[in-house]
PyMOL Python script that loads the backbone (N, CA, C, O; Angstrom):
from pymol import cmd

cmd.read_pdbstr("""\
ATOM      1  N   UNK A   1    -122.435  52.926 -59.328  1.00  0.00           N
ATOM      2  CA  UNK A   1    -121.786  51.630 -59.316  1.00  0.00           C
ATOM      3  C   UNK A   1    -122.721  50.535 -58.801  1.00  0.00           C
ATOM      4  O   UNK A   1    -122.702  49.314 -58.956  1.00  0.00           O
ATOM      5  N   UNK A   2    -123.568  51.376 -58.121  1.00  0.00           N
ATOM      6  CA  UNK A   2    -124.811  49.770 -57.422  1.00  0.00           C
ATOM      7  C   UNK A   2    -125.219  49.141 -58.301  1.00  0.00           C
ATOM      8  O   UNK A   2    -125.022  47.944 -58.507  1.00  0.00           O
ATOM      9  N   UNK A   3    -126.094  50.191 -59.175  1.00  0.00           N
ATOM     10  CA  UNK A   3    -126.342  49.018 -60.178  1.00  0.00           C
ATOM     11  C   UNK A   3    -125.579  48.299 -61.449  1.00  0.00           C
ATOM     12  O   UNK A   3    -126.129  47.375 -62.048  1.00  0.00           O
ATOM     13  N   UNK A   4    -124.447  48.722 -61.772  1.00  0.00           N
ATOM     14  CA  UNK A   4    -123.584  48.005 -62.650  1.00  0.00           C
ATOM     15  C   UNK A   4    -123.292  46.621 -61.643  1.00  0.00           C
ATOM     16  O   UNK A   4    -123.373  45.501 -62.148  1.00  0.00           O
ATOM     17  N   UNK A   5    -122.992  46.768 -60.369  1.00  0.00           N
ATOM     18  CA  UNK A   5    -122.258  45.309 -59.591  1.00  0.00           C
ATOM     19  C   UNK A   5    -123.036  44.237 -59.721  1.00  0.00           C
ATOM     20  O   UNK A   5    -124.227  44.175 -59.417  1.00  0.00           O
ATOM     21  N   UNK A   6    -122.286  43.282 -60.230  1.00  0.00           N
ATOM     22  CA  UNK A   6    -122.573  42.101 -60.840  1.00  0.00           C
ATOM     23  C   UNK A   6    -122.110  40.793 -60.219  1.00  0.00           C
ATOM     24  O   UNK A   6    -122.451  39.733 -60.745  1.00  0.00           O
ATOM     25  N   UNK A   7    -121.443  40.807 -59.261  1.00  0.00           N
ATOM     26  CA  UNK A   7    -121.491  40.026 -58.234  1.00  0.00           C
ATOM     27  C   UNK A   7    -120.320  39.885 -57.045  1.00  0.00           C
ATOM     28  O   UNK A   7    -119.421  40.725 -57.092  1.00  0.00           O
ATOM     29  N   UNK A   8    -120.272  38.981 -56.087  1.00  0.00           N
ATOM     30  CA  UNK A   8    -119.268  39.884 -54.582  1.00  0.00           C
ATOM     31  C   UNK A   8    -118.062  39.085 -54.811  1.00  0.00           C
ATOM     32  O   UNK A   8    -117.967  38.090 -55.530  1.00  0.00           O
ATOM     33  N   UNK A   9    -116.963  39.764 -53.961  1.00  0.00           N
ATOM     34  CA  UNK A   9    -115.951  39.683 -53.827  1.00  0.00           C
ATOM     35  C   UNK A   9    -115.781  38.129 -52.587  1.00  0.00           C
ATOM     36  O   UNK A   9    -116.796  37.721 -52.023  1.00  0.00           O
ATOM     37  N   UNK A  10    -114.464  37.480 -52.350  1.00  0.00           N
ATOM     38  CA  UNK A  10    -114.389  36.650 -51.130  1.00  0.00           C
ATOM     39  C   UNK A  10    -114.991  37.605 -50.215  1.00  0.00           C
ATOM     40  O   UNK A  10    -116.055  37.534 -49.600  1.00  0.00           O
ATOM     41  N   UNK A  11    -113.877  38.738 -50.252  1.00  0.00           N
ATOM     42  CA  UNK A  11    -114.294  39.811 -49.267  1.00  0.00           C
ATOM     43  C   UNK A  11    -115.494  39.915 -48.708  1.00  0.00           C
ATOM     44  O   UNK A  11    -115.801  39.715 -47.533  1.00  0.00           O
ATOM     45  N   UNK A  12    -116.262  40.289 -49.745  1.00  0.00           N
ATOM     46  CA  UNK A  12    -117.754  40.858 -49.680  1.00  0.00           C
ATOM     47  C   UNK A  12    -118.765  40.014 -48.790  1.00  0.00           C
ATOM     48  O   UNK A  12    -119.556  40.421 -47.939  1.00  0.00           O
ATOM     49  N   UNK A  13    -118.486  38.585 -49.277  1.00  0.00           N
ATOM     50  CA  UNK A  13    -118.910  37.275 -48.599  1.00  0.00           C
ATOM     51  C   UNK A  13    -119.071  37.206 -47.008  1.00  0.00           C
ATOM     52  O   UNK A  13    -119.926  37.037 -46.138  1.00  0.00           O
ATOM     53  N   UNK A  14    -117.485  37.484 -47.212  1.00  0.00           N
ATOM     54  CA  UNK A  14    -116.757  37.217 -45.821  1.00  0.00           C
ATOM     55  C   UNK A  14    -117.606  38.600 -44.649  1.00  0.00           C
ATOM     56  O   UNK A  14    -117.946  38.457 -43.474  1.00  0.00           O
ATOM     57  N   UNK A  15    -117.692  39.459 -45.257  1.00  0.00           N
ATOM     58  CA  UNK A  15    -118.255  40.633 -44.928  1.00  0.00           C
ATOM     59  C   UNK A  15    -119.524  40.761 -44.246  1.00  0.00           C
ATOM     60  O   UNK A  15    -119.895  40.967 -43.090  1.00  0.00           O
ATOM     61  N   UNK A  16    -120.208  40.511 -45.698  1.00  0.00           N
ATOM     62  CA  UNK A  16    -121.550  39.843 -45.026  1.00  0.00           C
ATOM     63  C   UNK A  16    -122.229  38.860 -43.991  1.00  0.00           C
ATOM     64  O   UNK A  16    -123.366  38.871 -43.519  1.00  0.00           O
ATOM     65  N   UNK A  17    -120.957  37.845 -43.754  1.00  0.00           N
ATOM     66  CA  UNK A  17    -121.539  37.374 -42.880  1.00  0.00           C
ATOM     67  C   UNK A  17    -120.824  37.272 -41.504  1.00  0.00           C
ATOM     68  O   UNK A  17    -120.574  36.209 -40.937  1.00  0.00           O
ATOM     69  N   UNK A  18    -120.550  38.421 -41.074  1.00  0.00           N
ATOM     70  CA  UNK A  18    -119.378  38.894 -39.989  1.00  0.00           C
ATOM     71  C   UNK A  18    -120.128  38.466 -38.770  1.00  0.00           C
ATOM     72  O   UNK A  18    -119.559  37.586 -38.124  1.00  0.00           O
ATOM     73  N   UNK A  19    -121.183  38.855 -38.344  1.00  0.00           N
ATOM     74  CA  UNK A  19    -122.204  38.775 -37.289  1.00  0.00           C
ATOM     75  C   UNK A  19    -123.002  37.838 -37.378  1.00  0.00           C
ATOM     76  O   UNK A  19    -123.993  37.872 -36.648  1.00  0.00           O
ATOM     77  N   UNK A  20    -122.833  36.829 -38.207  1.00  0.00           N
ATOM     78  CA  UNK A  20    -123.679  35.425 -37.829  1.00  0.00           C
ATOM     79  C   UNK A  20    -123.038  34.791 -36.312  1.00  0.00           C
ATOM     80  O   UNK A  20    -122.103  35.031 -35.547  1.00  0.00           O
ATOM     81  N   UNK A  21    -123.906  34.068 -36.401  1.00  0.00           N
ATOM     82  CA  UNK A  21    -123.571  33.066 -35.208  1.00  0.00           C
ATOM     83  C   UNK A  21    -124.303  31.568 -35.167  1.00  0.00           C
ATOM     84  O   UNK A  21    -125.518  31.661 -35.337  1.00  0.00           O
ATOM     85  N   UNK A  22    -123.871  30.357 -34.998  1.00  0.00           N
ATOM     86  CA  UNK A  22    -122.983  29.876 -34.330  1.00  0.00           C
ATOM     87  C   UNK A  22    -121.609  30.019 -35.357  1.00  0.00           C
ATOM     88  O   UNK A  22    -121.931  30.383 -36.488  1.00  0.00           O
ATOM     89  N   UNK A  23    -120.357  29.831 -35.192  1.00  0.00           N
ATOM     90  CA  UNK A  23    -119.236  29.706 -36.053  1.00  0.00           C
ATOM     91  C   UNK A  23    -119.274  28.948 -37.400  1.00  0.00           C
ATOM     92  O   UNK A  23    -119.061  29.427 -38.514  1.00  0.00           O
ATOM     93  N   UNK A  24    -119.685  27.265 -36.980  1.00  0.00           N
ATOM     94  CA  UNK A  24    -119.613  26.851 -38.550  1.00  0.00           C
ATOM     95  C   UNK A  24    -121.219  27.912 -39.679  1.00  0.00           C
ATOM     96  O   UNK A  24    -121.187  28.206 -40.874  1.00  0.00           O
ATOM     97  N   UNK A  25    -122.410  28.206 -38.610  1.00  0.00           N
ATOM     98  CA  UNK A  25    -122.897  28.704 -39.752  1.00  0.00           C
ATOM     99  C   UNK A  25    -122.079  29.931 -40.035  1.00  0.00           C
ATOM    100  O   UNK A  25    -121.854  30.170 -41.222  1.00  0.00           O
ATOM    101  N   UNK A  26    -121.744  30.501 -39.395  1.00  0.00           N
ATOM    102  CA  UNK A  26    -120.666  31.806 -39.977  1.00  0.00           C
ATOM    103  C   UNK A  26    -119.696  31.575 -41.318  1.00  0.00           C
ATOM    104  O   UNK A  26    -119.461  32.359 -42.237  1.00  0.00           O
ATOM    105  N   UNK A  27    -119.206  30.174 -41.086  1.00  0.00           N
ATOM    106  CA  UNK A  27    -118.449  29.833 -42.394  1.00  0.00           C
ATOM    107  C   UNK A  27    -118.997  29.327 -43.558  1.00  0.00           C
ATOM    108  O   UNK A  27    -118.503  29.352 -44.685  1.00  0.00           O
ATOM    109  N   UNK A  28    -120.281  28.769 -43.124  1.00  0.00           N
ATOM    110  CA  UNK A  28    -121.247  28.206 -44.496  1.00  0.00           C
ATOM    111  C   UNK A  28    -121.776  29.603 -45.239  1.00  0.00           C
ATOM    112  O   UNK A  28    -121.993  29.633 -46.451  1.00  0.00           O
ATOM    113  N   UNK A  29    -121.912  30.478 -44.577  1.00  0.00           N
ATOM    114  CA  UNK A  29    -121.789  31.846 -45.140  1.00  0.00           C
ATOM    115  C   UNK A  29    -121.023  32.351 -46.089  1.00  0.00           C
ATOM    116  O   UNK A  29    -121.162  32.703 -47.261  1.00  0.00           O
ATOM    117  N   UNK A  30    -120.087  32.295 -45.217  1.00  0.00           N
ATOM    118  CA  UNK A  30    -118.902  33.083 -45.809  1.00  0.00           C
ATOM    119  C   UNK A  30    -118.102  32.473 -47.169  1.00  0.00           C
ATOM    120  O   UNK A  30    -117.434  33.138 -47.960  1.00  0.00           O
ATOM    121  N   UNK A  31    -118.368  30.979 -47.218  1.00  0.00           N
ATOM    122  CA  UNK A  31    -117.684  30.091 -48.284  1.00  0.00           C
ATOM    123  C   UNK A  31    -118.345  28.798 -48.069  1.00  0.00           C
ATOM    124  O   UNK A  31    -117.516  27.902 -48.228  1.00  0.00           O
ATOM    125  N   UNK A  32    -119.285  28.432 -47.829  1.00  0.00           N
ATOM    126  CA  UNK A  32    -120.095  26.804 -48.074  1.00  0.00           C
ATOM    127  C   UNK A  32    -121.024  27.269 -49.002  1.00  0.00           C
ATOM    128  O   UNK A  32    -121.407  28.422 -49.202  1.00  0.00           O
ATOM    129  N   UNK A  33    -121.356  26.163 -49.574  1.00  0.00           N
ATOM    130  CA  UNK A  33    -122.977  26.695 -50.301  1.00  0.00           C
ATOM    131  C   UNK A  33    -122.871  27.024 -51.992  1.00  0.00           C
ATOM    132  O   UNK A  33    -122.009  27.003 -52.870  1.00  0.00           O
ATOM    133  N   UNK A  34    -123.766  27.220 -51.902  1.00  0.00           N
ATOM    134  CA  UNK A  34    -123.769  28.470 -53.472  1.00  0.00           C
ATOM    135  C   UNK A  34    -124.661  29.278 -52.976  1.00  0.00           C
ATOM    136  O   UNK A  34    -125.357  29.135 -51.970  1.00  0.00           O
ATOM    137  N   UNK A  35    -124.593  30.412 -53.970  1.00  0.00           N
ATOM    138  CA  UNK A  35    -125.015  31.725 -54.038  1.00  0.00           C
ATOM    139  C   UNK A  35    -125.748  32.228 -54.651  1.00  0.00           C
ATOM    140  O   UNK A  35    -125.189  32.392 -55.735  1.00  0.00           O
ATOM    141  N   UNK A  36    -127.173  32.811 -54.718  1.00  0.00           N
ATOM    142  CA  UNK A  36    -127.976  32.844 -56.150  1.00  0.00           C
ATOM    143  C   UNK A  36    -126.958  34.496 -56.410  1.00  0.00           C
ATOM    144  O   UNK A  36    -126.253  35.037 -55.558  1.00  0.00           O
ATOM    145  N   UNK A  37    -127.176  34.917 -57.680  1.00  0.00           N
ATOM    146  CA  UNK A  37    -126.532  35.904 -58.288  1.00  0.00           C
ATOM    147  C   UNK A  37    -127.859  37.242 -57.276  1.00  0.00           C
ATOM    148  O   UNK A  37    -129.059  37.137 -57.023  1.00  0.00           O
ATOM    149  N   UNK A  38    -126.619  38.585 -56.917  1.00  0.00           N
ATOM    150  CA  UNK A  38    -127.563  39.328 -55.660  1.00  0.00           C
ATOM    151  C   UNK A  38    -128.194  40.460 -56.245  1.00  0.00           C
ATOM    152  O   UNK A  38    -127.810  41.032 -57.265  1.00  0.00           O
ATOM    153  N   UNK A  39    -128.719  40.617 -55.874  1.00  0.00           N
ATOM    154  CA  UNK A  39    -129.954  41.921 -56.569  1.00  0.00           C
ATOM    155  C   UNK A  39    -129.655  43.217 -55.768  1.00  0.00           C
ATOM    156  O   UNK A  39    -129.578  43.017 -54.556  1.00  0.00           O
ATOM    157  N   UNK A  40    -129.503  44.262 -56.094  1.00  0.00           N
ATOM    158  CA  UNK A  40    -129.219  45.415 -55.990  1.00  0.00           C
ATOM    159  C   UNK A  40    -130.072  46.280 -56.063  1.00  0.00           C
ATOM    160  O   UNK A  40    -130.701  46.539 -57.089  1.00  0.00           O
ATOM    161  N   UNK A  41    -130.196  46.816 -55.022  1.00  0.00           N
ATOM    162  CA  UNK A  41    -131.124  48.299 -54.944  1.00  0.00           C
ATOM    163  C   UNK A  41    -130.102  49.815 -54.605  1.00  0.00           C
ATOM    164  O   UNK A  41    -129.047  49.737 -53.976  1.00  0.00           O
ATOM    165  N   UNK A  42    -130.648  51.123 -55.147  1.00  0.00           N
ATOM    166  CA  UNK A  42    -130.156  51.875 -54.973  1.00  0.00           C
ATOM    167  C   UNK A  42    -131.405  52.993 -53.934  1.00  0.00           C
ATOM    168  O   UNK A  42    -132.567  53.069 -54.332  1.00  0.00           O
ATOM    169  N   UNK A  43    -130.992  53.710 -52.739  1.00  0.00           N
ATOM    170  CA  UNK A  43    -132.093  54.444 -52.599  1.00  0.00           C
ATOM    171  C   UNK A  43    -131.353  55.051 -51.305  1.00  0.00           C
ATOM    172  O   UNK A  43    -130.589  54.750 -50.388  1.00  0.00           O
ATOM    173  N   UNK A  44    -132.185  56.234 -51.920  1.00  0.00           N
ATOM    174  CA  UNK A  44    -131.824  57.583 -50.350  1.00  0.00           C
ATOM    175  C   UNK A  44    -129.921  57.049 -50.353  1.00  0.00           C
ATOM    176  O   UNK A  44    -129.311  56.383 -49.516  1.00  0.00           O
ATOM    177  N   UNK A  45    -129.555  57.526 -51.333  1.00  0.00           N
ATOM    178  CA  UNK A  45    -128.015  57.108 -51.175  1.00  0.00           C
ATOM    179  C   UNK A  45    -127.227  56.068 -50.446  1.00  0.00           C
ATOM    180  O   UNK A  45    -126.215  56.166 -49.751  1.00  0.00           O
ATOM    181  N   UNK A  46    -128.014  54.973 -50.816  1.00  0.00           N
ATOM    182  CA  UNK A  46    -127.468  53.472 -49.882  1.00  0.00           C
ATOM    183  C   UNK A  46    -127.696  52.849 -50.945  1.00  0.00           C
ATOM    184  O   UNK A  46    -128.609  53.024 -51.751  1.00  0.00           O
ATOM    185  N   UNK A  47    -126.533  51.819 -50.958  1.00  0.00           N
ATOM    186  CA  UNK A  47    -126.704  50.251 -52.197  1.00  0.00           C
ATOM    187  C   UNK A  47    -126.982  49.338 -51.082  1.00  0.00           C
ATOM    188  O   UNK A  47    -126.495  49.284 -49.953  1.00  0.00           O
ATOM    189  N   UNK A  48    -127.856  48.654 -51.648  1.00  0.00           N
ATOM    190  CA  UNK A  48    -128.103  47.345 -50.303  1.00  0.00           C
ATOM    191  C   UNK A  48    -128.305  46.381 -51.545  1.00  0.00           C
ATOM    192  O   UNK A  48    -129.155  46.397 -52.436  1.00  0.00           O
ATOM    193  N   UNK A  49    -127.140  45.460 -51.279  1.00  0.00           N
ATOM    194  CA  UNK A  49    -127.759  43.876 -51.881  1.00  0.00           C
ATOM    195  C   UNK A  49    -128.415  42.780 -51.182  1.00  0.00           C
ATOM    196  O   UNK A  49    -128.198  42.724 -49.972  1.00  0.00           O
ATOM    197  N   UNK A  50    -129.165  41.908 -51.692  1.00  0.00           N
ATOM    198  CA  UNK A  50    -129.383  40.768 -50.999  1.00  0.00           C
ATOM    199  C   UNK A  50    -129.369  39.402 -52.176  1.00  0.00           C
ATOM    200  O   UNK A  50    -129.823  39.488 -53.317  1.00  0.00           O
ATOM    201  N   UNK A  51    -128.677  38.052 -51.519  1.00  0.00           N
ATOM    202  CA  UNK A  51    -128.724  36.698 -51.936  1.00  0.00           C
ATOM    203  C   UNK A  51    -129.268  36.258 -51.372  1.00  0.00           C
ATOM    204  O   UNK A  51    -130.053  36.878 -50.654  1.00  0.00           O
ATOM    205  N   UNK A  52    -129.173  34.893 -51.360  1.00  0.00           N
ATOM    206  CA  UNK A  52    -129.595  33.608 -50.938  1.00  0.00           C
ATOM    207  C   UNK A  52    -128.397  32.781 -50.930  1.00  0.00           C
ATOM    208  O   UNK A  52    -127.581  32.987 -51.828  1.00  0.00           O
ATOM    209  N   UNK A  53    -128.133  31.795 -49.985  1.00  0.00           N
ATOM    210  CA  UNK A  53    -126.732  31.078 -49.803  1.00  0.00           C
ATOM    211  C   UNK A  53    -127.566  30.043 -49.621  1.00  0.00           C
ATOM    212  O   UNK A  53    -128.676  30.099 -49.091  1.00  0.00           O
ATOM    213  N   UNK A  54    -126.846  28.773 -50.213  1.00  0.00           N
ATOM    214  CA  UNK A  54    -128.002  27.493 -50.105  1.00  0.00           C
ATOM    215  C   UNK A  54    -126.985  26.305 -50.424  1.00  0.00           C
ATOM    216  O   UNK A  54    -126.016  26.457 -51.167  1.00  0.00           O
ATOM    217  N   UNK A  55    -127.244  25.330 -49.904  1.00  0.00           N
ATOM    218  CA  UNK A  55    -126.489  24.043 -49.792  1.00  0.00           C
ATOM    219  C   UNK A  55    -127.343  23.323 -48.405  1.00  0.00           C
ATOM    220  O   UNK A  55    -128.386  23.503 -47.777  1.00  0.00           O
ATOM    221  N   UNK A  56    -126.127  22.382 -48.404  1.00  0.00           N
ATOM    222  CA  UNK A  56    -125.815  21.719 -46.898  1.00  0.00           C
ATOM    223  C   UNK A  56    -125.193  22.344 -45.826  1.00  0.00           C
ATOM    224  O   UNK A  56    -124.177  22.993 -45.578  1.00  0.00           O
ATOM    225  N   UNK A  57    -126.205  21.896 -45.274  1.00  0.00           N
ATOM    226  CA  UNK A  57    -125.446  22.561 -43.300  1.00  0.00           C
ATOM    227  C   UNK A  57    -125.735  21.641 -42.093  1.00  0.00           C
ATOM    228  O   UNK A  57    -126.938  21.605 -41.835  1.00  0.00           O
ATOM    229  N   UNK A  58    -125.020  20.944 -41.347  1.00  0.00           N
ATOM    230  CA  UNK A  58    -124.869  19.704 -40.627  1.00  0.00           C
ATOM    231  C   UNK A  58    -125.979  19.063 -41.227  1.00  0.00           C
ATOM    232  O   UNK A  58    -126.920  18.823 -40.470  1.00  0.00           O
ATOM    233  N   UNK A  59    -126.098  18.697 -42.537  1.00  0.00           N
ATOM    234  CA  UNK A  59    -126.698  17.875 -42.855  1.00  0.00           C
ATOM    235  C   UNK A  59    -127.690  17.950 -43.457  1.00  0.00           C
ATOM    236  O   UNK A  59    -128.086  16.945 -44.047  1.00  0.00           O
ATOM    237  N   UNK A  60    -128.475  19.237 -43.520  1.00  0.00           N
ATOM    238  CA  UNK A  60    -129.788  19.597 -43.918  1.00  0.00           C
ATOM    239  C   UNK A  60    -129.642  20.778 -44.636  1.00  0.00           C
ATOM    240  O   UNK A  60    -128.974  21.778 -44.375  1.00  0.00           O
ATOM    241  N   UNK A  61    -130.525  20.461 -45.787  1.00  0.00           N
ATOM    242  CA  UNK A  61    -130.593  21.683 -46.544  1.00  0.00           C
ATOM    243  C   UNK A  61    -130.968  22.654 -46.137  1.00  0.00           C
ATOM    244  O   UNK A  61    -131.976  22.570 -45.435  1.00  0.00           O
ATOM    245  N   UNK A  62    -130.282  24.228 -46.392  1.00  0.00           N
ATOM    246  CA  UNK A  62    -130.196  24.874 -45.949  1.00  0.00           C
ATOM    247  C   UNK A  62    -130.597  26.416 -47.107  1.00  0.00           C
ATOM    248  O   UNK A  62    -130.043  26.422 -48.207  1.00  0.00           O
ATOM    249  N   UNK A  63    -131.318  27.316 -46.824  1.00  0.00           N
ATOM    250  CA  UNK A  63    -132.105  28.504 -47.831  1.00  0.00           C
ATOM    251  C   UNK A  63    -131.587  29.776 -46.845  1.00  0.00           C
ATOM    252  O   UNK A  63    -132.339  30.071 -45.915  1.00  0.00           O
ATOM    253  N   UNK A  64    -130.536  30.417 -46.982  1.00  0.00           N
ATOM    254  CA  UNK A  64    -130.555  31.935 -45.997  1.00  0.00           C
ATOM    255  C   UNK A  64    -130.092  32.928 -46.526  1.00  0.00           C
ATOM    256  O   UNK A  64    -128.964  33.042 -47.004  1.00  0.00           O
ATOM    257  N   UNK A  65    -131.050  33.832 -46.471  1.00  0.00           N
ATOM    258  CA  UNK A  65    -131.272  35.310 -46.975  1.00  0.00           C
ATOM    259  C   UNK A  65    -129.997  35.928 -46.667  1.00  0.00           C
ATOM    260  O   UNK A  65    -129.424  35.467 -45.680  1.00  0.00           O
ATOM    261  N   UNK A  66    -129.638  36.521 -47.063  1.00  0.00           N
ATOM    262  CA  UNK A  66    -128.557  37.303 -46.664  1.00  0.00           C
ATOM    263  C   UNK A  66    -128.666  38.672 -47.666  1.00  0.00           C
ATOM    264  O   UNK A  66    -128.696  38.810 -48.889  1.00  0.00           O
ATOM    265  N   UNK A  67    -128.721  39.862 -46.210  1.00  0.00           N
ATOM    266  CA  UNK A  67    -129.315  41.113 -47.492  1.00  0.00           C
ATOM    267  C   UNK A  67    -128.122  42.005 -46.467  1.00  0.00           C
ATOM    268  O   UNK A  67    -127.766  41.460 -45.422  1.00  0.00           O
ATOM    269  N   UNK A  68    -127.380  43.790 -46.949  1.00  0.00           N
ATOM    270  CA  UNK A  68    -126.963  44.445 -46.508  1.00  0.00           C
ATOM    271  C   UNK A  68    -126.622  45.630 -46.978  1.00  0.00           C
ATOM    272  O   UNK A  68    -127.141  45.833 -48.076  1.00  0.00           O
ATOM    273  N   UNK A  69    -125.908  46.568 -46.565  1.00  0.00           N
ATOM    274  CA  UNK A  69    -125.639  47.301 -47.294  1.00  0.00           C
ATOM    275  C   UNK A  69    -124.428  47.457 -47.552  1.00  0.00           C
ATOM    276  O   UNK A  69    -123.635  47.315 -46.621  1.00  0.00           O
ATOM    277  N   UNK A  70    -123.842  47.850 -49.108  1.00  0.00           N
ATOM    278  CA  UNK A  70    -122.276  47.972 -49.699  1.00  0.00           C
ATOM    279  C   UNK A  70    -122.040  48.851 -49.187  1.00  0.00           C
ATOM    280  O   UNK A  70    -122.948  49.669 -49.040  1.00  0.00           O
ATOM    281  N   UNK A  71    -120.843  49.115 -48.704  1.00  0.00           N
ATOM    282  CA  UNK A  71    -120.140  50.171 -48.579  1.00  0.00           C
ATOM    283  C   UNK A  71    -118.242  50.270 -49.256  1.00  0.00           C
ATOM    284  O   UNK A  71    -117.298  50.980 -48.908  1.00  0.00           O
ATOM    285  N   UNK A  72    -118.372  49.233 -50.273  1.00  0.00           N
ATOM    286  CA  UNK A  72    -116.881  49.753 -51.040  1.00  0.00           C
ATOM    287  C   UNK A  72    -117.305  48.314 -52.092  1.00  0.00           C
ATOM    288  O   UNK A  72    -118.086  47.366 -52.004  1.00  0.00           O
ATOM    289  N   UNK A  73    -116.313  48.793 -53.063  1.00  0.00           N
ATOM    290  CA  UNK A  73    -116.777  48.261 -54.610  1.00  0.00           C
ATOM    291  C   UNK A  73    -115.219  47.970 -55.026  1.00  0.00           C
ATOM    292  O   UNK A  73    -114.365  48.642 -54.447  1.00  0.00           O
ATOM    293  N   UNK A  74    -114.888  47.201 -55.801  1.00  0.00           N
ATOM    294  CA  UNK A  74    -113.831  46.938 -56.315  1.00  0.00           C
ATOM    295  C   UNK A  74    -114.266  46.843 -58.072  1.00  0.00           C
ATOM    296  O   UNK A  74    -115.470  46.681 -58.273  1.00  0.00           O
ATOM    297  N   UNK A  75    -113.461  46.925 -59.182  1.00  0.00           N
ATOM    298  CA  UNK A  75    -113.615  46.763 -60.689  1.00  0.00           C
ATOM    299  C   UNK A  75    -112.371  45.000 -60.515  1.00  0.00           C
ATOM    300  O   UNK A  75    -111.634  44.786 -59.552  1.00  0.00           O
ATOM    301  N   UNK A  76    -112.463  44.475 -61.207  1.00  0.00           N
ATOM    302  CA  UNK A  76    -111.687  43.284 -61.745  1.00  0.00           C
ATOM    303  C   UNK A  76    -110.689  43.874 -62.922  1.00  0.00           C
ATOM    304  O   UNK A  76    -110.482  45.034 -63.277  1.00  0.00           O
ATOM    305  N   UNK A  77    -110.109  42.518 -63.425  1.00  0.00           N
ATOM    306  CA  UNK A  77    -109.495  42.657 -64.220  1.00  0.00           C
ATOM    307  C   UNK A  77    -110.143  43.204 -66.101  1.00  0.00           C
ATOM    308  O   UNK A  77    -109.716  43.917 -67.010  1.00  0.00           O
ATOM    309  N   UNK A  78    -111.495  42.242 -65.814  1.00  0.00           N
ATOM    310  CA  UNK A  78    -112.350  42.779 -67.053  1.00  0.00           C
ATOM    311  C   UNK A  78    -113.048  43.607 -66.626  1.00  0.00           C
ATOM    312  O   UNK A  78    -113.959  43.677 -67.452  1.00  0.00           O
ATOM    313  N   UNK A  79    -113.212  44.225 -65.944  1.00  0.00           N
ATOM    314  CA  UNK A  79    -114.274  45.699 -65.907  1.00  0.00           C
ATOM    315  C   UNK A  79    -114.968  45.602 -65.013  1.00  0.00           C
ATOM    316  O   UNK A  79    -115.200  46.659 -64.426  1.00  0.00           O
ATOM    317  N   UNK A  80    -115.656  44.277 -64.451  1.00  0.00           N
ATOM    318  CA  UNK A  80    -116.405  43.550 -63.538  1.00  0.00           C
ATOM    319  C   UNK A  80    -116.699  44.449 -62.700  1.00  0.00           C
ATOM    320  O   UNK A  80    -115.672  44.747 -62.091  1.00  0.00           O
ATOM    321  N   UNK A  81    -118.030  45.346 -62.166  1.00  0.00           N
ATOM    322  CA  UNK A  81    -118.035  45.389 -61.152  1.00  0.00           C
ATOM    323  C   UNK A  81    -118.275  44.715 -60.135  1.00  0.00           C
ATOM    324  O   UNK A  81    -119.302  44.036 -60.144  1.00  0.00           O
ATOM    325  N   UNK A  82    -117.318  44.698 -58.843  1.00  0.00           N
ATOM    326  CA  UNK A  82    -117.833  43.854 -57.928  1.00  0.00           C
ATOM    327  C   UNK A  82    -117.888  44.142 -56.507  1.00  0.00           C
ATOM    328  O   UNK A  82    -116.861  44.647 -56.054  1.00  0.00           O
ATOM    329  N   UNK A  83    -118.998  43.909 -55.564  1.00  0.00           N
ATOM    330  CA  UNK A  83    -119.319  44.311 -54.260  1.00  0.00           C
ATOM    331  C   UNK A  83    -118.334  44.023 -53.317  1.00  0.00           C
ATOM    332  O   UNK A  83    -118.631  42.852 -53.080  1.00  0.00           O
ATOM    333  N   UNK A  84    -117.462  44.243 -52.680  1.00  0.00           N
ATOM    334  CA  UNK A  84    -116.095  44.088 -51.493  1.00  0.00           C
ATOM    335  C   UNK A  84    -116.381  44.201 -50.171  1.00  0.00           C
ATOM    336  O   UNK A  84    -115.649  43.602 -49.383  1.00  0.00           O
ATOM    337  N   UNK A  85    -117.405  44.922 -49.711  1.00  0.00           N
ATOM    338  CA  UNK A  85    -117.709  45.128 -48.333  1.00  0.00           C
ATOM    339  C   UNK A  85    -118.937  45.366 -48.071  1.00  0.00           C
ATOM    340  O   UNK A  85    -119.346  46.506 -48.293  1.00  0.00           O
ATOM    341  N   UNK A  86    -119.755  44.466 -47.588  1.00  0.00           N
ATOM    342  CA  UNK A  86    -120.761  44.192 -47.007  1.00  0.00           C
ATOM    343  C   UNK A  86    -121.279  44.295 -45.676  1.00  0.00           C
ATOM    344  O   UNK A  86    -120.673  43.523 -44.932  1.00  0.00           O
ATOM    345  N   UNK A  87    -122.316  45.063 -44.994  1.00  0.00           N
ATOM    346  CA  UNK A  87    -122.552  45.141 -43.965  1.00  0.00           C
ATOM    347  C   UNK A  87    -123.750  44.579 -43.372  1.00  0.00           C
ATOM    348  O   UNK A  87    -124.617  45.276 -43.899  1.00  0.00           O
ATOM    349  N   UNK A  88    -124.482  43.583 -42.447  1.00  0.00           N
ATOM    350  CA  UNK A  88    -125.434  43.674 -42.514  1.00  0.00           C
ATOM    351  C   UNK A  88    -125.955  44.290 -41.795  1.00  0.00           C
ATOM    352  O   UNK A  88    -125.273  44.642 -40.833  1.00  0.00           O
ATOM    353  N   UNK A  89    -127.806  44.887 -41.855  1.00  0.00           N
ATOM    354  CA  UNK A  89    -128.793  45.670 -41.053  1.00  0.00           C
ATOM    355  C   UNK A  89    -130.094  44.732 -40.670  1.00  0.00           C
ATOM    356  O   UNK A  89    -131.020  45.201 -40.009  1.00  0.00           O
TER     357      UNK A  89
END
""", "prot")
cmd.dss("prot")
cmd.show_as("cartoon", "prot")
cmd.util.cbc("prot")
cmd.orient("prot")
């Protein structure tokens, strides 16, 4: 399924960026920004994706990596695979 997933869930989002800190960047994470589409690796039995989240953040443009590993997958209504739970390392 790693490599069919084609892109994340709110969830997944929200997931990924559980352990940021300060709060609003926690939320520019989780839902500010855009998202480049995330790249997927498979290895030694771990999916780890990583994006890029990019916009505005108090004001200044803003470029942050955001990489982790999946640990649950959801399908959509069209077939979609998509990443749901995100951890980061």
């Amino acid at each position: 399924m790693c490599n069919d997933a084609k892109a994340l869930t709110v969830g997944g989002r929200k997931t990924a960026a559980l352990m940021a800190s300060p709060r609003d960047f926690k939320l520019w994470l989780e839902s500010g920004g855009n998202t480049t589409p995330p790249r997927t690796t498979f290895s030694y039995d771990t999916c780890r994706v990583s994006y890029y989240v990019y916009g505005v953040l108090r004001g200044t443009n803003r470029r942050e990596l955001v990489s982790g590993k999946v640990n649950q997958f959801v399908v959509n209504d069209s077939g979609t695979v998509l990443m749901h739970q995100i951890f980061q390392f």
